[in-house]
Backbone bond lengths (Angstrom), bond angles and torsions (degrees), N, CA, C in turn:
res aa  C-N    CA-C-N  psi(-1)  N-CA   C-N-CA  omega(-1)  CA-C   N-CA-C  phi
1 X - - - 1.463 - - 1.526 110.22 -
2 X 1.499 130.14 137.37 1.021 110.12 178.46 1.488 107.22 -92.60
3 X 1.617 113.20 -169.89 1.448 127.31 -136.13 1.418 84.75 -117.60
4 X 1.401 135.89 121.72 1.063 110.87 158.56 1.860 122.59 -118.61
5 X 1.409 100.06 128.42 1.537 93.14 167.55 1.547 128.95 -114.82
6 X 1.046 134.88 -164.85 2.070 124.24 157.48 1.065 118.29 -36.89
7 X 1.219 105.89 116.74 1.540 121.63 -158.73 2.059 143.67 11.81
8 X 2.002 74.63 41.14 1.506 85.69 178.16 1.312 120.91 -173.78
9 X 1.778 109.18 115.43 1.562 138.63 -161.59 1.981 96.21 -67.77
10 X 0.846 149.58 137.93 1.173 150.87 115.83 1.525 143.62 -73.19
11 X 1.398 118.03 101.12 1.296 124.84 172.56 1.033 118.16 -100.22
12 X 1.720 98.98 138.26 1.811 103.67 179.20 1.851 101.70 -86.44
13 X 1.287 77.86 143.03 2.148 94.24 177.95 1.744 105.85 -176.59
14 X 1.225 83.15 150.26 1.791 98.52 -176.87 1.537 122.08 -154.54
15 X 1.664 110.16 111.61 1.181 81.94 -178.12 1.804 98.59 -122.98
16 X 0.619 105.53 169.74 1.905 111.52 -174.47 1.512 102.36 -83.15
17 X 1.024 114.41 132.78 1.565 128.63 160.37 1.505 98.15 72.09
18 X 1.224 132.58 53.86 1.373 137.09 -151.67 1.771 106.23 -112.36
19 X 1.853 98.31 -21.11 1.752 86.68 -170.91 1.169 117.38 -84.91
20 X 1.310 123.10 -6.38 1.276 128.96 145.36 1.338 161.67 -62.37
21 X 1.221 90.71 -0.61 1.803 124.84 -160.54 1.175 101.57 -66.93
22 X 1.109 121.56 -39.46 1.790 124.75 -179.16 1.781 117.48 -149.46
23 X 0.894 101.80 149.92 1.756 105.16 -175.64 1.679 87.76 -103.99
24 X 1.424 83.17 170.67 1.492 110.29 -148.48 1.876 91.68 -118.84
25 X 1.205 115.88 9.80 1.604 124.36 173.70 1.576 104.03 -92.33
26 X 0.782 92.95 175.21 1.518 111.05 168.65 1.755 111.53 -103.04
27 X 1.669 124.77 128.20 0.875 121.63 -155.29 1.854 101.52 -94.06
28 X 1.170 109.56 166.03 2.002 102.29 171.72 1.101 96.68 -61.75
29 X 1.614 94.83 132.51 1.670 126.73 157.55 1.434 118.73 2.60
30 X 1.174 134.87 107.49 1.937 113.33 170.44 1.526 90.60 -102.85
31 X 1.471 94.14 174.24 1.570 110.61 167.92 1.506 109.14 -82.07
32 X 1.047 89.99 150.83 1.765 138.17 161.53 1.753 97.80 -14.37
33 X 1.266 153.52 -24.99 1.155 120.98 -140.26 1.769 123.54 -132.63
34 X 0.770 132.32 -174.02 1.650 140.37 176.47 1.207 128.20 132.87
35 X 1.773 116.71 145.50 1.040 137.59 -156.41 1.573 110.06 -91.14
36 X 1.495 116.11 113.95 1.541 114.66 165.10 1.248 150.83 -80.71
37 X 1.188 159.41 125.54 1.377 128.02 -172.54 1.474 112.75 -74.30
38 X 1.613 111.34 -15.21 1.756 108.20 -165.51 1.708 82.63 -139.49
39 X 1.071 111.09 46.93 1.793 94.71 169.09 1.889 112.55 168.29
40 X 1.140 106.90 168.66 1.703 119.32 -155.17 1.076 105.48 -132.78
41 X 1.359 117.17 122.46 1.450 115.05 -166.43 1.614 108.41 -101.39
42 X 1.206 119.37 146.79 1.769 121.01 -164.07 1.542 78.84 -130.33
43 X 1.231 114.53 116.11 1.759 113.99 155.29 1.483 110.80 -99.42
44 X 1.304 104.60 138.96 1.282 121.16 -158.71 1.799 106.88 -136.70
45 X 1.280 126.64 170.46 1.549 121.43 -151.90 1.760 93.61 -149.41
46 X 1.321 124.73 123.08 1.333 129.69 -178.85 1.893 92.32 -134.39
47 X 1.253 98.12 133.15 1.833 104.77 -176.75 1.497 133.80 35.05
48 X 2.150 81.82 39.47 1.924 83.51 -167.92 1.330 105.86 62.94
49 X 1.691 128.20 42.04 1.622 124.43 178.81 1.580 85.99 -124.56
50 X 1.370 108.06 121.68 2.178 99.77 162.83 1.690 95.74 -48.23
51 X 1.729 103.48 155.66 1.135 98.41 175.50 1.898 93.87 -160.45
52 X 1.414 125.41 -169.30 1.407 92.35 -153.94 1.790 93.07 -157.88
53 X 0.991 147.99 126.90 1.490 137.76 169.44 1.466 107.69 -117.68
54 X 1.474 141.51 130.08 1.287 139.62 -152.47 1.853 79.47 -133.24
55 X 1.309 105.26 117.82 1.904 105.13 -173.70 1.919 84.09 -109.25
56 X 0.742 129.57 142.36 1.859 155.06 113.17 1.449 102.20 -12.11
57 X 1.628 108.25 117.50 1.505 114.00 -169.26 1.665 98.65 -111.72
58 X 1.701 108.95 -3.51 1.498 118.19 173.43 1.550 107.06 -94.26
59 X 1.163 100.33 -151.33 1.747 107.74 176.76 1.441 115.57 -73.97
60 X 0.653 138.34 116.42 2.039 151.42 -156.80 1.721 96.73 -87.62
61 X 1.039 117.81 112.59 1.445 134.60 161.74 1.655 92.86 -16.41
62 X 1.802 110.18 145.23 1.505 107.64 -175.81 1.901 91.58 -85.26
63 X 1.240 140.70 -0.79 1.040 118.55 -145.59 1.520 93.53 -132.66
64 X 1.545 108.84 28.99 1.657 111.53 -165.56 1.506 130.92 42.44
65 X 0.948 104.79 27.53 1.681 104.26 -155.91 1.522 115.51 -72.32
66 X 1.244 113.08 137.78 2.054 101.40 -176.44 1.486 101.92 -145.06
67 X 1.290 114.65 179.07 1.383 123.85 167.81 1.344 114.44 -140.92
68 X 1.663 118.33 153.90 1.046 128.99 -134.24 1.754 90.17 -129.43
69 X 1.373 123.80 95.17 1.622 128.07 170.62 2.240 109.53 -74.71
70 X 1.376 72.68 135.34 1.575 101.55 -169.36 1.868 96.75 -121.77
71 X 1.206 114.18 122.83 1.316 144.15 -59.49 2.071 123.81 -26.50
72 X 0.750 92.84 140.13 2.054 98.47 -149.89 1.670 94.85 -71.59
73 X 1.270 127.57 6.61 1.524 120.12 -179.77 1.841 84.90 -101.58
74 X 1.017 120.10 -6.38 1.598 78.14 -158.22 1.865 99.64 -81.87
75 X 1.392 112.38 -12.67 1.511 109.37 165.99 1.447 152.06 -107.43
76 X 2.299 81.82 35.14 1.130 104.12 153.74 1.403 111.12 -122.73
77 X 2.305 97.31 -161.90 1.323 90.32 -178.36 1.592 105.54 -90.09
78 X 1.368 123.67 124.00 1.864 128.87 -175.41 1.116 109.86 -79.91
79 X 1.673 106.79 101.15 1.685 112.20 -166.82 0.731 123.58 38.80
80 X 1.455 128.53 79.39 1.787 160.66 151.04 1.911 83.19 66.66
81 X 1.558 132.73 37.74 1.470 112.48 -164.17 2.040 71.35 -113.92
82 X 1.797 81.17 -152.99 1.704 78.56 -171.20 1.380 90.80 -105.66
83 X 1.795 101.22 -173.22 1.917 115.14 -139.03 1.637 68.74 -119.96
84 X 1.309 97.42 114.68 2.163 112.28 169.17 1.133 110.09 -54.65
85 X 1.769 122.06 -47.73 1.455 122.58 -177.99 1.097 104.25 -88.28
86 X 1.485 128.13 43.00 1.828 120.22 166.45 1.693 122.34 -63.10
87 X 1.513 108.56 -31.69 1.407 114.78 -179.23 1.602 87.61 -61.63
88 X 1.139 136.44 -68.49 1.921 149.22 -116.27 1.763 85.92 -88.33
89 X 1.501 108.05 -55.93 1.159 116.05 172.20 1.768 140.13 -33.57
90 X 1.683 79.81 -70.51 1.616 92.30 164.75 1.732 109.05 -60.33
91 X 1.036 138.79 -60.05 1.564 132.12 -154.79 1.677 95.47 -66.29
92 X 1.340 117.57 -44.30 1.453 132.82 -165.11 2.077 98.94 -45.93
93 X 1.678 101.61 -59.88 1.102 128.79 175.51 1.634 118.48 -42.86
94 X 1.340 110.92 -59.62 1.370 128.96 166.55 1.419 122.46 -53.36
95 X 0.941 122.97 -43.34 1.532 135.30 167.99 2.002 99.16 -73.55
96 X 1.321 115.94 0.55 1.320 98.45 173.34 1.671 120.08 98.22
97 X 1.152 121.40 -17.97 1.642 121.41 -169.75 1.409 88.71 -81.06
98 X 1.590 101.85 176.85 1.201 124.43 168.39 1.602 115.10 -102.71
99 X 1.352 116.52 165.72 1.250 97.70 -178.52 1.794 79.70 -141.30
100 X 1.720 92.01 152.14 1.546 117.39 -176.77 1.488 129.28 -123.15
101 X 1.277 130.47 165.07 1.576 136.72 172.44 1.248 120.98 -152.14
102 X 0.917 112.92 143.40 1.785 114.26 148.59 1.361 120.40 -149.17
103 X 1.415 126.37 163.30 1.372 129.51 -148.58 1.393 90.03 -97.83
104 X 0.933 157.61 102.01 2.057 149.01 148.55 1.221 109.58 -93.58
105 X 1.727 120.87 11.49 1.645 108.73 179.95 0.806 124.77 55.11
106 X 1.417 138.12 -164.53 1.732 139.50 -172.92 1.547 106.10 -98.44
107 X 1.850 106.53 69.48 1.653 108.59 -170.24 1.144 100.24 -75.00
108 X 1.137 131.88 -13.45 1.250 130.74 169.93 1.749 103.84 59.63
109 X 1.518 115.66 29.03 1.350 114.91 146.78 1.613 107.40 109.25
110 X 1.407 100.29 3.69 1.529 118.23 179.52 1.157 135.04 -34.94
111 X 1.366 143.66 118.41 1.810 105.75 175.40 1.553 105.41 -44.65
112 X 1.362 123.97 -59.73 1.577 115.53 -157.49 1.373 99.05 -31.93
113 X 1.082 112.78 -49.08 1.606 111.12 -157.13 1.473 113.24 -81.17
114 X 1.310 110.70 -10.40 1.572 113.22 166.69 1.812 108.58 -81.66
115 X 1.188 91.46 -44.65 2.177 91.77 162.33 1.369 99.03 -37.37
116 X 1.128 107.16 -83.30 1.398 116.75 -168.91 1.809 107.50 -25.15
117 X 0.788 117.79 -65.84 1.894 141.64 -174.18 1.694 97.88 -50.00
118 X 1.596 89.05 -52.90 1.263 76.04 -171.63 1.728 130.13 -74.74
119 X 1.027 94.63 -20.73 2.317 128.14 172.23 1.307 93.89 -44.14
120 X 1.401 118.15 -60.61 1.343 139.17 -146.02 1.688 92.25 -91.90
121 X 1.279 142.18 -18.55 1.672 134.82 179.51 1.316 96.25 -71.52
122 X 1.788 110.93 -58.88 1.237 128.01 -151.70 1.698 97.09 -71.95
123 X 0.796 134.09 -5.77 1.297 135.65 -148.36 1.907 94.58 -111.08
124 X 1.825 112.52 -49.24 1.105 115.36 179.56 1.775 126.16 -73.92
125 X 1.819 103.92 -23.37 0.899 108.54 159.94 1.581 149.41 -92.62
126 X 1.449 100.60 9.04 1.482 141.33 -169.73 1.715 81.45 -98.57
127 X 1.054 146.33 -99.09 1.573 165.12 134.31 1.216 134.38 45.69
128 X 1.828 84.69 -80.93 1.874 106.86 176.82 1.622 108.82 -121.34
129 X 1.280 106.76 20.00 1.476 104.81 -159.17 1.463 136.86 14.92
130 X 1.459 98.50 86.10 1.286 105.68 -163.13 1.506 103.28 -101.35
131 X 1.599 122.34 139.67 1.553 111.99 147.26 1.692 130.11 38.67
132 X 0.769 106.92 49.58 1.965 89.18 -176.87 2.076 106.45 -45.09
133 X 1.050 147.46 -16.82 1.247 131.52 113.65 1.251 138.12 -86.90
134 X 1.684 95.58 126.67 1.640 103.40 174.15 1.416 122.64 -101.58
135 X 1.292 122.33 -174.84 1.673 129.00 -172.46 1.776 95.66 -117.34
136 X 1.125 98.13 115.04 1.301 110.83 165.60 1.761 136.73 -90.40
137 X 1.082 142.01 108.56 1.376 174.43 70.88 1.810 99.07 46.63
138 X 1.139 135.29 102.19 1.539 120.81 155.94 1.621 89.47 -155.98
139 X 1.528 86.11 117.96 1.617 108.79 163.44 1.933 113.67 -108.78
140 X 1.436 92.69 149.75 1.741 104.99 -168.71 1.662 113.42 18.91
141 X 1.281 136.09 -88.76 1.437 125.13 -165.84 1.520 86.47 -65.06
142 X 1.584 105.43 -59.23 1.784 100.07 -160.83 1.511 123.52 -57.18
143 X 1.232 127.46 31.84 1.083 138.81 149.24 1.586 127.68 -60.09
144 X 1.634 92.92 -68.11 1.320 120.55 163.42 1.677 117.32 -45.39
145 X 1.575 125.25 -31.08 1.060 138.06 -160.23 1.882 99.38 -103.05
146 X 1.372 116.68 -49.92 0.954 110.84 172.34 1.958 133.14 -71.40
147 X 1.192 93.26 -36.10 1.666 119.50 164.83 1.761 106.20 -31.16
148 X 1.763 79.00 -74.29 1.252 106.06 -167.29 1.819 119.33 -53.50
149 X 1.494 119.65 -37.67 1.351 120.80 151.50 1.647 119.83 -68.31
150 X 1.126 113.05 -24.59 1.823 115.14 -178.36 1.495 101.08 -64.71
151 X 1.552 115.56 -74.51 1.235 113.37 -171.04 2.004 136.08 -54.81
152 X 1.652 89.09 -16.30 1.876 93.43 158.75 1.602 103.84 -119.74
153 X 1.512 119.54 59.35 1.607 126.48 146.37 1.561 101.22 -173.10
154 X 1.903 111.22 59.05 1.511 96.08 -172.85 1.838 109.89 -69.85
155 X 0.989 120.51 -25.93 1.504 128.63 179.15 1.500 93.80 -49.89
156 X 1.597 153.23 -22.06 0.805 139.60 -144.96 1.384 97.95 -120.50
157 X 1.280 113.85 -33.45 2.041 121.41 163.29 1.012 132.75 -52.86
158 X 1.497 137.91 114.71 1.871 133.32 161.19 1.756 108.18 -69.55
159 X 1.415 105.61 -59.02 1.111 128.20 -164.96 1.590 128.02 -142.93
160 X 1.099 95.58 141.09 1.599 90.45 -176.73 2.209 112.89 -135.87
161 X 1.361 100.25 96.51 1.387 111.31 -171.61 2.006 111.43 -94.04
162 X 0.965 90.91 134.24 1.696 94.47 -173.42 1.510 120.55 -135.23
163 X 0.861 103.02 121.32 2.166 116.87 179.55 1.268 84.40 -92.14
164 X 1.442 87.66 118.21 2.025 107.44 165.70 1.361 101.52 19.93
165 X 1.869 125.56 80.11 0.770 115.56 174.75 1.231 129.64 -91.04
166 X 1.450 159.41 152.23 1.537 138.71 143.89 1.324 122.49 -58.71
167 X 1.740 120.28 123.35 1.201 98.26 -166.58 1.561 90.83 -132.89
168 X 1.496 109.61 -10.12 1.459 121.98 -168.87 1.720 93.27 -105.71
169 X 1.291 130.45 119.40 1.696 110.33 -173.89 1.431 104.71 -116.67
170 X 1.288 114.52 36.80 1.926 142.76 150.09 1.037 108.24 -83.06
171 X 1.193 113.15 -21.69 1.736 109.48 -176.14 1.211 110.45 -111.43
172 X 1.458 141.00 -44.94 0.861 135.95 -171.82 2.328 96.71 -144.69
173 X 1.246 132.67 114.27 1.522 113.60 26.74 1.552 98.11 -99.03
174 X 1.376 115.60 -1.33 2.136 113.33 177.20 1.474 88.22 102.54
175 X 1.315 107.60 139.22 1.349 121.31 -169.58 1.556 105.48 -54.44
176 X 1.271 132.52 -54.58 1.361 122.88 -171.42 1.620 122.95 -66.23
177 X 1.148 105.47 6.25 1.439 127.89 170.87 1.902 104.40 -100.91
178 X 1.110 118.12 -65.23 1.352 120.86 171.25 1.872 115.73 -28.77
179 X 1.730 98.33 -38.72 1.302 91.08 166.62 1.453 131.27 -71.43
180 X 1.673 101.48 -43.67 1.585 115.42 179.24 1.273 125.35 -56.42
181 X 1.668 100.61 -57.78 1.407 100.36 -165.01 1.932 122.58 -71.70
182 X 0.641 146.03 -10.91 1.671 147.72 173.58 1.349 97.59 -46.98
183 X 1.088 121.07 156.25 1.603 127.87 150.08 1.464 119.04 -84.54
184 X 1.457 117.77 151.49 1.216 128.09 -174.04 1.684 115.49 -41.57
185 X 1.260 115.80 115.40 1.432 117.78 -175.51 1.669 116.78 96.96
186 X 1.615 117.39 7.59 1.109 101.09 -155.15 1.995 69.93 -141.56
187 X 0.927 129.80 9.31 1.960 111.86 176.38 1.589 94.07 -82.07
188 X 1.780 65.79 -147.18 1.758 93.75 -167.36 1.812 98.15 -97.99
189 X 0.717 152.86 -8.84 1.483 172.99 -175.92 1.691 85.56 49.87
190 X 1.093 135.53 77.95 1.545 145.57 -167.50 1.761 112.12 -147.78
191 X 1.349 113.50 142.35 1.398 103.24 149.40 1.197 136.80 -71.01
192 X 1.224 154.99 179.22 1.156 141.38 148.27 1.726 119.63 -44.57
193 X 0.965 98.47 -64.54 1.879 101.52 157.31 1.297 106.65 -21.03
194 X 1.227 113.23 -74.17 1.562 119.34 -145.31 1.477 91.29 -68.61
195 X 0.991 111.95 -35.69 1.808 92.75 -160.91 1.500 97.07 -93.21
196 X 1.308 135.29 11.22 1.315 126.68 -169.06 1.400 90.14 -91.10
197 X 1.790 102.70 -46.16 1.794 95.70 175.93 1.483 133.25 -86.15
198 X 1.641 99.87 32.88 1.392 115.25 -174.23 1.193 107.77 -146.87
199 X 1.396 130.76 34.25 1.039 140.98 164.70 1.639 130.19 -78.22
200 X 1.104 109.24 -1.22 1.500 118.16 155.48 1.434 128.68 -77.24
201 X 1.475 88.95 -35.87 1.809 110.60 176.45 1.251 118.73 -61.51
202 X 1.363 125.62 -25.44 1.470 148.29 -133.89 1.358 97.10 -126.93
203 X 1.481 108.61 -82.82 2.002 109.28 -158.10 0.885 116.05 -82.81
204 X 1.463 108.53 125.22 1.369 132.61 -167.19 1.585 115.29 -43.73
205 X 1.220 122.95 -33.57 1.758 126.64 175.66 1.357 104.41 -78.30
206 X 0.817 126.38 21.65 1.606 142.15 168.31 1.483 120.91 -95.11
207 X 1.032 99.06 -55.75 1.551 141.22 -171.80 1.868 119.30 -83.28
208 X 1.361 102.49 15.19 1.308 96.90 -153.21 2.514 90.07 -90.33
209 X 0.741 92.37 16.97 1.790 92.86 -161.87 1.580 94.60 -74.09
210 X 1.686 110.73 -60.92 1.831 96.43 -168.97 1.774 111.19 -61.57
211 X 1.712 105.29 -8.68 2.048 87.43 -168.04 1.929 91.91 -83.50
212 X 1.775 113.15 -26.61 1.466 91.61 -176.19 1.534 114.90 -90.85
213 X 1.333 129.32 -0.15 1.128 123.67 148.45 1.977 131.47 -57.85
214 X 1.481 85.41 -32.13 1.707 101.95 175.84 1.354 112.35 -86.07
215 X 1.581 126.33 13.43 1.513 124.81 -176.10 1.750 118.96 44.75
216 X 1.307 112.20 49.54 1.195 142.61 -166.72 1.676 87.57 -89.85
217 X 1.234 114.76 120.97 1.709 115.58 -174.16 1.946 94.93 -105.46
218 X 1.627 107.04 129.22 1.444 85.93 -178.36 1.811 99.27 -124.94
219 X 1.620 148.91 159.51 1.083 152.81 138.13 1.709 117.20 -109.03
220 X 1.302 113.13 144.62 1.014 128.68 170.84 1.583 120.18 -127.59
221 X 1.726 102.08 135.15 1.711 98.76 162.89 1.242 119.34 -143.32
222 X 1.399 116.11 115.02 1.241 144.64 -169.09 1.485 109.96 -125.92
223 X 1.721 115.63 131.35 0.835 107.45 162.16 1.345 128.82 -89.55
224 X 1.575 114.18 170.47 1.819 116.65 -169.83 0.962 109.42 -95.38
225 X 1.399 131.74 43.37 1.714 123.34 173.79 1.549 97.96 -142.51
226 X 1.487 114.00 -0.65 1.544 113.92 167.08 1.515 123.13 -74.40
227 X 1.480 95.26 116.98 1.516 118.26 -158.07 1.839 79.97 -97.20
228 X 1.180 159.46 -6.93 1.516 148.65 -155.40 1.603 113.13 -109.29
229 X 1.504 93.40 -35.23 1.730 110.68 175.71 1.204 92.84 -143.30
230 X 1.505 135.83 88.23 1.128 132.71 177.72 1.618 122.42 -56.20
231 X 1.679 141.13 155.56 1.338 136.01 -162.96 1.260 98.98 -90.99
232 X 0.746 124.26 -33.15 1.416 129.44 -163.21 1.535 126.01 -65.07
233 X 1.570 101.49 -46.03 1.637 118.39 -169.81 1.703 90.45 -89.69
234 X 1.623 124.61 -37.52 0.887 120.83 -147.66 1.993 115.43 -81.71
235 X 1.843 88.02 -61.77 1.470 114.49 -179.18 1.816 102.50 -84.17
236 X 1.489 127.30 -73.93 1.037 130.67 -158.56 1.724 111.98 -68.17
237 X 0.938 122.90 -26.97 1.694 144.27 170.97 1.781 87.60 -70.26
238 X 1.481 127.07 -61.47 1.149 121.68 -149.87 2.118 98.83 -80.21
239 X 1.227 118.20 -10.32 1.176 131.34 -177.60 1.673 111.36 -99.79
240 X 0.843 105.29 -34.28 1.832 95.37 165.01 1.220 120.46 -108.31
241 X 1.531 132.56 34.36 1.268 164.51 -172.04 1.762 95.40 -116.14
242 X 0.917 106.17 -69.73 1.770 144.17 -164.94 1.634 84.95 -61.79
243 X 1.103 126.87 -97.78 1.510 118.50 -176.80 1.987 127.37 -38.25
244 X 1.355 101.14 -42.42 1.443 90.12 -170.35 1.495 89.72 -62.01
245 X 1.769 138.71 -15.53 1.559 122.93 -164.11 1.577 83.39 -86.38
246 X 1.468 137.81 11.23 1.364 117.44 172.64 1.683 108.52 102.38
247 X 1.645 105.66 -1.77 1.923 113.28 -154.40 1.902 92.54 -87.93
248 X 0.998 127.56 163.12 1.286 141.36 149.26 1.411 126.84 -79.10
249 X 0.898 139.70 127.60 1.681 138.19 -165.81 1.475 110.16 -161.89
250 X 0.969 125.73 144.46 1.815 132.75 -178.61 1.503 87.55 -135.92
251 X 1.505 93.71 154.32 1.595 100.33 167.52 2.066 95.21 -136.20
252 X 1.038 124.86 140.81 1.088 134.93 162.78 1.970 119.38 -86.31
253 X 1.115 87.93 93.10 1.821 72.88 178.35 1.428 112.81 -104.11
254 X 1.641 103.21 143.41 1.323 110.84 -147.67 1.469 82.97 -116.36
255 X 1.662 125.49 95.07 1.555 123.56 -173.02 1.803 106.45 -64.71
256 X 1.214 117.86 145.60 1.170 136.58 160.88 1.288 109.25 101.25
257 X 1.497 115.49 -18.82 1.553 111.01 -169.43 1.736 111.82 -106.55
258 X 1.038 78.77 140.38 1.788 98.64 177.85 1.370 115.22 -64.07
259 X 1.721 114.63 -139.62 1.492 126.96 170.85 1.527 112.73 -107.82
260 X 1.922 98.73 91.06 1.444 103.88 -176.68 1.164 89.75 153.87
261 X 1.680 116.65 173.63 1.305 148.39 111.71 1.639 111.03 135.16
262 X 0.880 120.81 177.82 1.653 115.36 -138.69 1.746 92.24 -83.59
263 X 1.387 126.97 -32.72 1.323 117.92 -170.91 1.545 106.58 -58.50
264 X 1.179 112.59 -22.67 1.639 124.87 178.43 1.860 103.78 -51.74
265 X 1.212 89.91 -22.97 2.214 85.45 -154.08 1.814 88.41 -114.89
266 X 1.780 111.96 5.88 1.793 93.70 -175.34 1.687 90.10 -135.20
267 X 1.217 120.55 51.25 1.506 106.37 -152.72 1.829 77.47 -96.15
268 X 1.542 127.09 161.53 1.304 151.50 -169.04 1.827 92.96 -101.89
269 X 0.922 102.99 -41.25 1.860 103.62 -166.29 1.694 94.00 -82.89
270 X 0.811 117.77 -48.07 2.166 108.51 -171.17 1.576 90.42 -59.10
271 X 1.392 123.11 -55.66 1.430 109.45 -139.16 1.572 91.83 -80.96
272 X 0.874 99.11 -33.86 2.457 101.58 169.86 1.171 86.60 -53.65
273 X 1.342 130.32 -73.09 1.538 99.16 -162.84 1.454 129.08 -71.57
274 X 1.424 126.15 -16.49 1.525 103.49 173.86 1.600 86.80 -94.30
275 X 1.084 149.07 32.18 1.298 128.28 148.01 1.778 126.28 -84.03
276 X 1.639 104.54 -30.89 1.069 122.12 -170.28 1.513 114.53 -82.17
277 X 1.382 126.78 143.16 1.323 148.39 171.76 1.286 111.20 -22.68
């Protein structure tokens, strides 16, 4: 049973050699594709960005409802391999939502890359009329990526759920990375300077005031032995931040495990919550 205290579940789990299990980058580009049991994938293209709409081949939620995965491969198939969010996916699907993507690379929380996010909302609800709030998805970088579009369109957020997310990007990827890593057209167009003294403006755990004014419901599960996106600065810092603004937030801590491992992609508590009302 897990443990629960102020705004945070504890589960015991352990897996060996676990902080390695996955990087916290964004991997090269895959294609467009994968097979559903409850859904049809429409690939779709926003600023020359792959981008991805997963429609419900059963009865479609009456209220359009979908969620939006941050980094956007993990809810497909990543080079003809298998789709990581297949558990989150399939149930998500079955219950009727839609499920979404877009490519912004490792923006590491950019405006460009919130343009981008945002091109791509207006675009799905112009389209397929989807939801004018969606459920948001940001694992390790896509934290930073999803955050970072939530907090300048909170009217546009239900929820915001995160696997070991980055939400602080001082900590993980460290400012001189924040500059590098984006792809061309998609940073901070900043020096290091500039954004060191504009780092309030920018990181998303900063920023958390318009989503708890907008009743923006958020959970997190991260485990406490992840040395890559640490829990602490990221989820538990970002959860008692989040409440004194009045916000709701859970964090799930998953004891023993690092950055990775499969309980991350089958957890019972994330998928209750973006399933639930």
């Amino acid at each position: 049973m897990p443990i629960r205290i102020p705004a945070l579940i504890v589960v015991g789990f352990c897996v060996a050699g676990c902080l390695g299990a996955a990087a916290a980058a964004e991997p090269a580009q895959p294609q467009i594709s994968g097979m559903y049991d409850a859904g049809a994938l429409v690939p779709l293209t926003v600023r020359d960005r792959s981008a991805y709409l997963i429609t419900p081949t059963g009865t479609v939620d009456p209220g359009k409802r979908w969620v939006w995965i941050a980094p956007y491969w993990l809810g497909i198939s990543r080079d003809g391999g298998e789709v990581e969010h297949r558990m989150y996916v399939e149930r998500l699907l079955a219950a009727g939502f839609h499920v979404a993507g877009v490519n912004v690379g490792t923006s590491c929380g950019s405006p460009t890359g919130a343009e981008v996010f945002q091109e791509f909302y207006e675009l799905l609800l112009e389209r397929y009329g989807l939801n004018p709030k969606v459920r948001l998805i940001g694992q390790s970088n896509g934290g930073l990526i999803a955050y970072a579009w939530a907090f300048r369109h909170p009217q546009s957020v239900d929820k915001i759920a995160g696997i070991y997310p980055a939400t602080d990007f001082r900590t993980w990827p460290m400012l001189p990375q924040v500059i590098t890593y984006p792809d061309p057209g998609l940073g901070y167009n900043l020096t290091l300077d500039e954004l060191t003294g504009r780092i309030a403006e920018f990181n998303p755990i900063d920023n958390l005031e318009p989503l708890a004014k907008a009743g923006v419901r958020i959970l997190h599960i991260h485990g406490d032995k992840d040395e890559l996106v640490p829990m602490e600065p990221n989820s538990t810092e970002l959860a008692r931040r989040y409440e004194e603004l009045g916000g709701t937030a859970e964090i799930v801590v998953i004891a023993g495990l690092a950055h990775g491992g499969k309980v991350f992609y089958e957890s019972e508590p994330f998928i209750g919550f973006l399933l639930a009302d």
